[in-house]
C-alpha positions as CSV (number, residue, x, y, z in Angstrom):
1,X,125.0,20.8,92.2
2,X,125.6,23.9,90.4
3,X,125.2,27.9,91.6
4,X,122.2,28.4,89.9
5,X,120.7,25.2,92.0
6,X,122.0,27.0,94.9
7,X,121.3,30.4,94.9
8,X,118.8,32.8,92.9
9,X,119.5,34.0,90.0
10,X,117.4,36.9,89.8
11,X,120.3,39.5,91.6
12,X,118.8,39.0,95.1
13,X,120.6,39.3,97.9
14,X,119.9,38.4,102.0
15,X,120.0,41.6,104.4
16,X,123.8,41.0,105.0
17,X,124.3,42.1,101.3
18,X,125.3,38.2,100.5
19,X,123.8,36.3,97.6
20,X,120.5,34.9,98.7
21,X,120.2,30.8,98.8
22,X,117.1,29.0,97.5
23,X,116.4,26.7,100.6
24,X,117.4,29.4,103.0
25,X,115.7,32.4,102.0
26,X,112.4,33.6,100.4
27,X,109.7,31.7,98.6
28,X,106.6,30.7,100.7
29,X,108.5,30.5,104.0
30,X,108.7,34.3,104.0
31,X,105.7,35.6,103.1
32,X,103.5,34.5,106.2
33,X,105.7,38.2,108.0
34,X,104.5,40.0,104.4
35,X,100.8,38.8,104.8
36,X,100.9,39.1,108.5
37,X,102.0,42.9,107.8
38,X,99.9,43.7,105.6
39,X,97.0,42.2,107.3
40,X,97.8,44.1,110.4
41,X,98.2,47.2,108.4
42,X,95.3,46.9,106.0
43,X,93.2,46.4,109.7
44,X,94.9,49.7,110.9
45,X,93.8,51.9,107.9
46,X,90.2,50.5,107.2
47,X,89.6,50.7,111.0
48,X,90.4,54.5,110.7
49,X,89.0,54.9,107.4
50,X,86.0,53.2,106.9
51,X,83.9,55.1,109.1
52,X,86.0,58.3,108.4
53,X,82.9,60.0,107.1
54,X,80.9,59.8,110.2
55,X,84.0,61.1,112.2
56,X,84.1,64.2,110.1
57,X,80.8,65.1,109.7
58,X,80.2,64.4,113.6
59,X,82.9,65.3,115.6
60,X,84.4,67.7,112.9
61,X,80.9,69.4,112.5
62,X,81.4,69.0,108.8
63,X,78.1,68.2,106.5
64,X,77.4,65.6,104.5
65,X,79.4,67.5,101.1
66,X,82.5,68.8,102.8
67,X,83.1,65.3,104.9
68,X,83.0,63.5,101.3
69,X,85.1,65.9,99.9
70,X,87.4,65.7,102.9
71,X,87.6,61.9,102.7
72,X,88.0,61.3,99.2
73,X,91.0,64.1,98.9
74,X,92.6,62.7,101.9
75,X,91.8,59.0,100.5
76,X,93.5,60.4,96.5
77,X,96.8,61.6,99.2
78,X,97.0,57.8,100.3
79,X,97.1,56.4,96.7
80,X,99.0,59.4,95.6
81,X,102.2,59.3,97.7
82,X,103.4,55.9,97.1
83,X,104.6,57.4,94.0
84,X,107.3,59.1,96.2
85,X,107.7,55.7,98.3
86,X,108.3,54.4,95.2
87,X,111.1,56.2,93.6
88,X,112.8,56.2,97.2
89,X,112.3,52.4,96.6
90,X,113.9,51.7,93.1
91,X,116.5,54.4,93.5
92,X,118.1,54.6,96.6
93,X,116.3,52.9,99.7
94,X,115.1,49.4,98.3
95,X,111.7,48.1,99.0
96,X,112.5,46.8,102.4
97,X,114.2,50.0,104.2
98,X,111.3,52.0,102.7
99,X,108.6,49.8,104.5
100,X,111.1,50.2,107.8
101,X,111.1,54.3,107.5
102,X,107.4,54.8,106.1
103,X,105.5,52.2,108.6
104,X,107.0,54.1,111.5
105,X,106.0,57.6,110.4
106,X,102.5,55.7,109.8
107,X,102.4,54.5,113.3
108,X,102.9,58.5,114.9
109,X,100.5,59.7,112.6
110,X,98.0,56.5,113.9
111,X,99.1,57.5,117.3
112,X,98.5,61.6,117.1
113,X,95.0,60.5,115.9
114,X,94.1,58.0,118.4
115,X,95.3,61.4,120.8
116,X,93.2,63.9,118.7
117,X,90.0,61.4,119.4
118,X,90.3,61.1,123.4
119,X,92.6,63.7,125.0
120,X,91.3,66.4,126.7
121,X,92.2,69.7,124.9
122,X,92.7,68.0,121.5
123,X,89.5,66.4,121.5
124,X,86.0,68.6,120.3
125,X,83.8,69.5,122.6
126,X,80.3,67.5,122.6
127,X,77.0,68.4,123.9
128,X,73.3,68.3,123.3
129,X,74.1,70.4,120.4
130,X,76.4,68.8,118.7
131,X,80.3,69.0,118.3
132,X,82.3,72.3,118.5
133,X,86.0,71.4,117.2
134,X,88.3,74.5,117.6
135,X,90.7,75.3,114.3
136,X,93.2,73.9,116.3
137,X,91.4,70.4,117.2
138,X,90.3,70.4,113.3
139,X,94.2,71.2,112.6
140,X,95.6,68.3,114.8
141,X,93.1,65.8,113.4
142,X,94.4,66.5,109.5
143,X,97.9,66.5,110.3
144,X,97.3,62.8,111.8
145,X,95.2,62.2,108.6
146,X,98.1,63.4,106.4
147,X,101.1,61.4,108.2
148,X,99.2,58.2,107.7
149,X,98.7,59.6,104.1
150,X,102.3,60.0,103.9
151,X,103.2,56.8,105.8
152,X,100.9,54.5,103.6
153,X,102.8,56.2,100.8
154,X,106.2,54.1,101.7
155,X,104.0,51.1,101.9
156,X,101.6,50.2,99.8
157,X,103.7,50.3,96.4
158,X,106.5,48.1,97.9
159,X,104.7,45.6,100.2
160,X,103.3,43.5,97.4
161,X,106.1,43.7,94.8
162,X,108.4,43.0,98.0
163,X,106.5,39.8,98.0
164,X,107.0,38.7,95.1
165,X,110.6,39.1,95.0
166,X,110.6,36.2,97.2
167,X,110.0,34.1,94.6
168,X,113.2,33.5,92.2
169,X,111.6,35.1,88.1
170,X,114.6,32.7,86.6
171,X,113.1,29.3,88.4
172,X,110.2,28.1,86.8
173,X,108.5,26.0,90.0
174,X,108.9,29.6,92.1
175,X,107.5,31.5,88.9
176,X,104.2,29.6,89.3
177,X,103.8,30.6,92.3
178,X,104.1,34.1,92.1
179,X,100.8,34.5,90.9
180,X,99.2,32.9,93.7
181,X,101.1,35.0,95.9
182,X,98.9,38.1,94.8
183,X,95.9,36.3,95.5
184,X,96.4,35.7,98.8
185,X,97.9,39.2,99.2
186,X,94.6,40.6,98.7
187,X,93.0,37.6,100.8
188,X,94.7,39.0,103.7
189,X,93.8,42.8,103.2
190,X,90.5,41.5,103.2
191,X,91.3,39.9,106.4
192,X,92.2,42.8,108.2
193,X,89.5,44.9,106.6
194,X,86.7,42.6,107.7
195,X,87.5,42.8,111.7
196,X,88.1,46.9,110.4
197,X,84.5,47.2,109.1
198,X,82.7,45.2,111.7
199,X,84.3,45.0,115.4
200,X,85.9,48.4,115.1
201,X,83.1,50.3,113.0
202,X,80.9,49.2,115.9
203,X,83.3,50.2,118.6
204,X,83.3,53.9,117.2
205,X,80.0,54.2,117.1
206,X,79.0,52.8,120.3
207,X,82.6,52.9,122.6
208,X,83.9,56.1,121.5
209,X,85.8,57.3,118.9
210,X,89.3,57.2,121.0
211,X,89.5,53.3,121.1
212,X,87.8,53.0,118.1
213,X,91.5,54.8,116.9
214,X,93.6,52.7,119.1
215,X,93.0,49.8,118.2
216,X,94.3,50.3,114.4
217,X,97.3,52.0,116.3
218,X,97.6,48.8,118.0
219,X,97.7,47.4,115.5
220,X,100.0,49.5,113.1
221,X,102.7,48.5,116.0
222,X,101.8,44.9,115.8
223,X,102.4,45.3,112.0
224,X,105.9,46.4,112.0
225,X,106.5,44.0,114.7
226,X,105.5,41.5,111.5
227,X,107.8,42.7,109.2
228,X,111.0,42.8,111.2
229,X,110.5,39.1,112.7
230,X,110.9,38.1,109.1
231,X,114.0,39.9,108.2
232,X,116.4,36.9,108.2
233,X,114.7,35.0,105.6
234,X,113.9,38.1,102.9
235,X,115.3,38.4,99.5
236,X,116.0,41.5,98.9
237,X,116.5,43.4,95.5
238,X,119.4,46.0,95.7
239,X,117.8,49.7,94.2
240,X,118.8,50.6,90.7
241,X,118.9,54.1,90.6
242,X,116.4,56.7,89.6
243,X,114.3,55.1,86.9
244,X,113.6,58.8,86.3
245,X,116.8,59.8,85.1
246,X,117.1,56.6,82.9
247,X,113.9,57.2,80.9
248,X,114.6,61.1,80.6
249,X,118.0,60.1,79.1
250,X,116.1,57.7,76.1
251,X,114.0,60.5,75.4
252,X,117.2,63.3,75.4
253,X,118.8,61.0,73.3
254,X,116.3,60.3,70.8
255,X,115.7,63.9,70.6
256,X,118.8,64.6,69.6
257,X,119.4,61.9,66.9
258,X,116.2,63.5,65.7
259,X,117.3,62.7,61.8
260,X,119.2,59.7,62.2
261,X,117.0,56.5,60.6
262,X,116.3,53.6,62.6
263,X,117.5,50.1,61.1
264,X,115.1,47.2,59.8
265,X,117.5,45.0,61.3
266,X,116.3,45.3,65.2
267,X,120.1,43.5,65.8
268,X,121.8,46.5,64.7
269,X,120.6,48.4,67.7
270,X,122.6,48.8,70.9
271,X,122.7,46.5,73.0
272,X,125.4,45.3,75.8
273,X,127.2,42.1,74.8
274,X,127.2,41.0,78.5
275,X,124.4,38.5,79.7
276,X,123.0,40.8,82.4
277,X,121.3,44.2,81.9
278,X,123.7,47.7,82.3
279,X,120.7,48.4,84.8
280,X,121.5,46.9,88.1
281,X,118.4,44.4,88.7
282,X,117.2,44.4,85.7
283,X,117.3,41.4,83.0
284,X,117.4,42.3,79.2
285,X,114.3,43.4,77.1
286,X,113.8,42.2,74.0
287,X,113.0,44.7,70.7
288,X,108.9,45.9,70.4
289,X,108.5,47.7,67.1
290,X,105.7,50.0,68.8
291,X,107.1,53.7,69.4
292,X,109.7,53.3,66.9
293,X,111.0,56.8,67.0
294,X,112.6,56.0,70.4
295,X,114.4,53.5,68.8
296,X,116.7,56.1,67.5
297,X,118.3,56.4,71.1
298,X,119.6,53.0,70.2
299,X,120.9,53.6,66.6
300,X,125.0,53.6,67.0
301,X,126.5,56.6,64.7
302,X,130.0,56.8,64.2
303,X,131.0,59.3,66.9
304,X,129.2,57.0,69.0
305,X,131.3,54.2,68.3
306,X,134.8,56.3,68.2
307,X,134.0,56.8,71.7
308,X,135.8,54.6,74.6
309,X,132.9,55.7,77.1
310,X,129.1,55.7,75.6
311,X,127.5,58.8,76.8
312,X,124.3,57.6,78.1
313,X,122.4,61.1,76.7
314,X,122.7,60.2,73.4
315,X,123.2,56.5,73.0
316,X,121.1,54.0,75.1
317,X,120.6,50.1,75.4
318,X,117.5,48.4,73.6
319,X,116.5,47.5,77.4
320,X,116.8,51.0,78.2
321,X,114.8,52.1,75.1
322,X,112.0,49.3,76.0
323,X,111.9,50.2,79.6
324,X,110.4,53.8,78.6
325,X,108.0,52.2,76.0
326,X,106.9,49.4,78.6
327,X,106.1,52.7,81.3
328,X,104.2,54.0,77.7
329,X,102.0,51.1,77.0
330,X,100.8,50.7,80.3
331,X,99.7,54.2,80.8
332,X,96.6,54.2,79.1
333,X,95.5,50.9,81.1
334,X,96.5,52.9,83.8
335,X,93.9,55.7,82.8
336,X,91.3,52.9,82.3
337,X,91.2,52.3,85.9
338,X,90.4,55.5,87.2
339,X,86.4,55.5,86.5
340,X,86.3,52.4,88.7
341,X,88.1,53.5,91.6
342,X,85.5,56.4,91.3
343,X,82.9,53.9,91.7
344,X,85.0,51.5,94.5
345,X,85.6,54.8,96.2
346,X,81.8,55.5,96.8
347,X,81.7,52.6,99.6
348,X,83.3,55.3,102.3
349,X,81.1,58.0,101.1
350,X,78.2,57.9,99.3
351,X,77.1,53.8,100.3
352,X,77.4,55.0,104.4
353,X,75.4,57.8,103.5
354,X,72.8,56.2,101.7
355,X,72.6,53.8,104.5
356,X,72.4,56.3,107.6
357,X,68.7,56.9,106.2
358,X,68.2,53.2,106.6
359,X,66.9,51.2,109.6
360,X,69.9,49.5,110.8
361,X,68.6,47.4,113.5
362,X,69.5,44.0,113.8
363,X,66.4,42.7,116.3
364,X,64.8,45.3,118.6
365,X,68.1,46.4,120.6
366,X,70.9,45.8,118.2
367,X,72.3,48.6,115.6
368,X,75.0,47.8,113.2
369,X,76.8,51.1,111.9
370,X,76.4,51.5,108.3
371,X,79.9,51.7,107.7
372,X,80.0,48.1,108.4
373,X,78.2,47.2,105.3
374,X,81.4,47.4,103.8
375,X,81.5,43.8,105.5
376,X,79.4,42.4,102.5
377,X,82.3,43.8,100.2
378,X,85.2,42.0,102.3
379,X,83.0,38.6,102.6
380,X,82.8,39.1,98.9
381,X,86.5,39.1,98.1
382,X,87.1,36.6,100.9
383,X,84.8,33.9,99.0
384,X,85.7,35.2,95.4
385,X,89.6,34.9,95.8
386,X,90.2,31.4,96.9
387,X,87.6,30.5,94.3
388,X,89.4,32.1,91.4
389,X,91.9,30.7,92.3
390,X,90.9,26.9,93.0
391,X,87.9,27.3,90.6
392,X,87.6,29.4,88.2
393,X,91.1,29.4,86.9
394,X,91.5,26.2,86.0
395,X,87.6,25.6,84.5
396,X,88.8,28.7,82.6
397,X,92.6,27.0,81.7
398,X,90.2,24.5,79.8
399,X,88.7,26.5,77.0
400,X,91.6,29.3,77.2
401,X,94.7,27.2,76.9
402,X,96.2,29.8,79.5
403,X,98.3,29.0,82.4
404,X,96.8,31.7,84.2
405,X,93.6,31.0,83.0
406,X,92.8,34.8,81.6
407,X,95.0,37.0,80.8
408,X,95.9,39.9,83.4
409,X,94.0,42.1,80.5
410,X,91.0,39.8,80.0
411,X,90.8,39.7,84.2
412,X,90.8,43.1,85.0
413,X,87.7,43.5,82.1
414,X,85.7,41.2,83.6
415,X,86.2,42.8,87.2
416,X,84.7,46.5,84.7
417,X,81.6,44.7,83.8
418,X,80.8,43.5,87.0
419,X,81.4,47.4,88.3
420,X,79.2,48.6,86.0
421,X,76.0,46.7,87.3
422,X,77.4,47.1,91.4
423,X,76.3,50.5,90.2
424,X,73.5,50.3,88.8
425,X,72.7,48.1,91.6
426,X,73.0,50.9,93.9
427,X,71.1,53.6,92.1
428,X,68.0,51.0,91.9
429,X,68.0,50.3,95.4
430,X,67.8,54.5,95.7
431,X,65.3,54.9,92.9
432,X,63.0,52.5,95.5
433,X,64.0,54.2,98.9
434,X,63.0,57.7,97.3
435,X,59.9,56.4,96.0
436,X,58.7,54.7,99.4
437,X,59.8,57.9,100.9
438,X,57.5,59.9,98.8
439,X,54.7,57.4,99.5
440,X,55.2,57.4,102.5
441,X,55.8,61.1,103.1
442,X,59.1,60.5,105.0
443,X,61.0,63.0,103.8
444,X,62.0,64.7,107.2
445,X,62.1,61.1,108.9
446,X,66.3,60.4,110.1
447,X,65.6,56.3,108.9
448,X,62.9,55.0,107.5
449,X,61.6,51.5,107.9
450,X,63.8,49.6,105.3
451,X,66.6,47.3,106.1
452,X,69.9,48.4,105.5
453,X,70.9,44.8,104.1
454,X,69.5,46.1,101.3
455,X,72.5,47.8,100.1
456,X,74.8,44.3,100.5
457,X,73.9,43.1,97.2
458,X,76.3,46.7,96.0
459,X,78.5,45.9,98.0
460,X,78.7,42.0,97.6
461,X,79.3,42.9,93.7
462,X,81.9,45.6,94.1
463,X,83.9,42.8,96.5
464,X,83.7,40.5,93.1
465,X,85.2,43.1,91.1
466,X,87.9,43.9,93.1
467,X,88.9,40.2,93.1
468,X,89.0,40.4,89.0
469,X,90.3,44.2,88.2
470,X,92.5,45.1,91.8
471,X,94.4,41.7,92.1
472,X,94.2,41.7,88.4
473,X,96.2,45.1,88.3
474,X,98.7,44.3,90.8
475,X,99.6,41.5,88.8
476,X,99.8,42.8,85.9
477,X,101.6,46.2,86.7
478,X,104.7,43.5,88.7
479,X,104.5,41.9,85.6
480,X,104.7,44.3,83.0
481,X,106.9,46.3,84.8
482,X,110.5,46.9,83.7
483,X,112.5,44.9,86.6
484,X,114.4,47.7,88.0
485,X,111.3,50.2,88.8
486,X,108.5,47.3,90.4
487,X,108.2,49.3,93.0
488,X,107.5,52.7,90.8
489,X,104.8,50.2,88.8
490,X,103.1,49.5,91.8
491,X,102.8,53.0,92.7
492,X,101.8,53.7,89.6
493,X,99.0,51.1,89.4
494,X,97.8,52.7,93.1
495,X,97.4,56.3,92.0
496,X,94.2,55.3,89.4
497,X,92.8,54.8,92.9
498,X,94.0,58.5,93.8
499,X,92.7,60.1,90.8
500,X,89.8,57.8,91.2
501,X,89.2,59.5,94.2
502,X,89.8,63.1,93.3
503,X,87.5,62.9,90.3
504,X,84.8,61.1,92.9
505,X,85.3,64.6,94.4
506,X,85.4,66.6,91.3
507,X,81.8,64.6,90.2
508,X,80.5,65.5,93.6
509,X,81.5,69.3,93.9
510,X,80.2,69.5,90.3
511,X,76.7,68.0,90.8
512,X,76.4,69.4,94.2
513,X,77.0,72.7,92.8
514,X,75.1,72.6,89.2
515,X,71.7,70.5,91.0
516,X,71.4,73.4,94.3
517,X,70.8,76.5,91.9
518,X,67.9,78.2,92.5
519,X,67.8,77.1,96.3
520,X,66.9,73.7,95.1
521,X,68.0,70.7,97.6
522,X,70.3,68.9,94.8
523,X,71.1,65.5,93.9
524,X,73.6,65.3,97.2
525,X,71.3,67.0,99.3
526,X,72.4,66.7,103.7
527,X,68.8,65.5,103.8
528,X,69.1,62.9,101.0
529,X,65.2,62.3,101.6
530,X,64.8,65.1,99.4
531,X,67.9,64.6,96.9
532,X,68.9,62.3,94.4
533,X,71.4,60.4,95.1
534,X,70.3,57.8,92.5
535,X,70.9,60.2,89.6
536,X,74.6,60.7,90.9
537,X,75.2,56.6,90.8
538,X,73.7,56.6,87.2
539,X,76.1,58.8,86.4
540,X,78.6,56.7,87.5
541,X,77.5,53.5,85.9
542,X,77.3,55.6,82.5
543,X,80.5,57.0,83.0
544,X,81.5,53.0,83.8
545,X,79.7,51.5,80.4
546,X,81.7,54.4,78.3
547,X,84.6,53.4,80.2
548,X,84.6,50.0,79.8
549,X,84.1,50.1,75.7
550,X,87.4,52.3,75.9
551,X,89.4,49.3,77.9
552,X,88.3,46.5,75.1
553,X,90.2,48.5,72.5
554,X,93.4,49.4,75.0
555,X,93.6,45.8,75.5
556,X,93.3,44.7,71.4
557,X,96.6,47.5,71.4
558,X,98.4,46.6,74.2
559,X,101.6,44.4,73.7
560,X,103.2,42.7,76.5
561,X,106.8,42.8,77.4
562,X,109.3,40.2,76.0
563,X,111.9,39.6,78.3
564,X,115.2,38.1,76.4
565,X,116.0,34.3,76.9
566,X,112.6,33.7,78.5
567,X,109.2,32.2,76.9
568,X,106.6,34.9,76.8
569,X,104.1,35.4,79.8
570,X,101.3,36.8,79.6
């Protein structure tokens, strides 16, 4: 039995800093303290943010607009600081010490919360009349809000590429199941979220606010309990440096050999003679001729090769070169996911809202919040995941000849058609709640006699989608990443759900503004009885049909990565 039978061959290494062992270490037998974390802290941050809106516009006195707003910035802050996890990640920390540091910042900031929500003095004063938080009350709240921000930043871009380190790239039985591994990743988010948006929704609402935060803090601790437990038996990928630096020097480099012309022969480019990658955990890339003009960081001149020591500012490697241009190809499928985080945002804002003006009785003395609709969405993934994968993949496998049975590419476009008519769904089931109000003449009733459940078809078809673009772009942003900066990927392939969010609050500061001129109520009106709320989902699904018709030609461009002395994946 050789080395390679023994140990991985993909540059992990155990926690001791010795080379990781096949039998010993990784694969499935680790990932049950992965899932179990990220189930745990999945539960934690639905629990808290689910129902965020309510909080805000409740206890935090703030109206229907401004608690949006508030929720979709703070929401864009989650998926915006795992690009700072991630660098931490690749560079210096590795994925698992950044999980260690981030989830415990995440558990005080669950913890000031849970204090803001129950403790005399830091919680608002209630009466008859409603809620009278102090600045200082409001203050306490947001800087809980933003530590979990900042906590879930250290997270979410490593947990799932952490995952699938466990699995050796070089060993073909482990490759296989690498892919499975993301499905059941997102199985067990949806885990966690569906006791978040039903048992804990319903404790806020009718417990109290305080334990309705506890729990997820509970929770939170229970998470990183998890994620030690299973130290002993993770692979672990050493950091690489900062990816940054590497890609600014291919574009110095080619900059400066401006003039020089780039070689027909792709051979003649620089490459180490070595069998591993100058980038420490990082195999070799092989030659793409798209973005040939950074090729020219590659070109050898003469002073170049009169030198003992290659100054990496003016000559690079041809995995070097490709890592930039693999960061460059998948920005604009990046971009194409920003329209339908928009729309996935809209289930904590704009679906809770729509369904506050609904009757959400269940029988004569039981009211489910309407937060908790959101339970259609995670039922959705739950059913859709295991039958992708048990189902649909290999039905699919037949007529596609693909191991996978789509393409990452081909996956994620499937998961912007079925977006497309989630919203449309949604602005139908508006277009008939307005018109029975206006039948009716219930424009100043708080509900009106139609049954919430109406909204779970929306929310049943965003869950689908999610199962084909979400998992389909965590897959594919692993996959297509350069080795050494996974982690950076990841975070890269979370912040479409930031700006997704940010632009939900652009659209909605936009329309609020343009539709209340001339003291009309607008589109996004605090008595939505006498808005439009319809017209702002059409504009979503319009903006998701132009959206979509964009994405079929970025995937006809898009090349995928060769990586040298493997078979191509895609």
């Amino acid at each position: 039995m050789t080395d390679d039978d023994i140990y991985t061959n993909d540059g992990t290494v155990t926690l001791k800093n010795e080379r990781a062992i096949k039998k010993k270490t990784g694969n499935w037998r680790a990932c049950p303290f992965i899932l179990g974390n990220e189930c745990c802290e999945r539960l934690a941050y639905y629990g808290m943010s689910t129902n965020l809106v309510n909080y805000l516009a409740d206890r935090l006195n703030q109206g229907n607009v401004r608690a949006s707003i508030n929720v979709t910035n703070w929401s864009g802050t989650c998926y915006a600081t795992p690009l700072l996890g991630a660098f931490l990640a690749d560079a210096y920390l590795g994925r698992y010490w950044t999980i260690a540091v981030f989830s415990i910042i995440y558990f005080f900031g669950m913890t000031l919360l849970t204090l803001s929500a129950c403790v005399k003095g830091l919680e608002p004063t209630c009466n008859h009349t409603g809620c009278h938080p102090t600045s200082t009350q409001t203050a306490v709240a947001f800087v809980a809000l933003y530590l979990i921000a900042l906590g879930t930043g250290g997270i979410k871009p490593c947990v799932s590429s952490f995952g699938a380190d466990q699995f050796d790239e070089t060993d073909k039985s482990e490759r296989k199941k690498k892919s499975s591994f993301f499905n059941w990743f997102y199985l067990s988010i949806n885990i966690g979220a569906l006791f978040a948006s039903s048992i804990l929704v319903w404790i806020q609402m009718n417990v109290g606010w305080g334990w309705g935060f506890g729990v997820p803090a509970v929770a939170m601790a229970i998470a990183v309990c998890f994620f030690f437990s299973g130290s002993p038996l993770y692979r672990i990928q050493k950091p690489s440096g900062s990816p940054f630096v590497r890609l600014c020097q291919v574009m110095i480099a080619s900059l400066r050999k401006f003039n020089v012309k780039v070689p027909n022969d792709k051979s003649l480019l620089y490459e180490t003679s070595d069998s591993e990658s100058q980038i420490v955990g990082s195999r070799k890339l092989e030659h793409t001729d798209k973005f040939r003009f950074l090729d020219k960081a590659a070109v050898e001149t003469e002073s170049d090769r009169n030198k003992e020591v290659n100054n990496p500012w003016k000559l690079c490697t041809v995995t070097q070169v490709e890592e930039l241009k693999s960061i460059i190809r998948i920005l604009p499928v990046w971009a194409s996911g920003i329209i339908f985080a928009a729309v996935y945002s809209q289930m904590s804002t704009m679906f809770v809202l729509q369904g506050n003006t609904m009757d959400q009785h269940i029988g004569p003395n039981f009211k489910i919040p309407s937060a908790s609709l959101s339970l259609f969405d995670t039922l959705s993934v739950i059913f859709w995941a295991p039958v992708y994968e048990r189902f649909i993949i290999p039905i699919a496998r037949k007529y596609t000849r693909h191991e996978r049975g789509f393409t990452q590419l081909q996956r994620m476009g499937i998961g912007l058609v079925i977006s497309l008519f989630a919203m449309m769904s949604a602005a139908g089931l508006e277009v008939f709640r307005l018109n029975y109000v206006r039948k009716n003449n219930l424009y100043d009733a708080e509900t009106i006699p139609m049954s919430i459940f109406w909204q779970a078809p929306q929310y049943f078809l965003i869950g689908c989608a999610e199962v084909f673009t979400f998992i389909g772009q965590i897959e594919f942003f692993y996959d297509q990443a350069p080795d050494a900066m996974r982690s950076l990927c990841s975070a890269l392939s979370l912040t479409t759900i930031a700006v997704g969010n940010y632009l939900s609050t652009v659209l909605v500061t936009v329309v609020a503004k343009m539709t209340t001129k001339n003291g009309k109520a607008g589109w996004i009106a605090d008595n939505l009885n006498e808005g439009h709320l319809d017209y702002f989902f059409l504009l979503l699904a319009v903006l998701s049909l132009l959206n979509l018709l964009a994405y079929v030609g970025i995937a006809k461009w898009y090349t995928y990565k060769k990586v040298s002395g493997y078979p191509d994946r895609v």
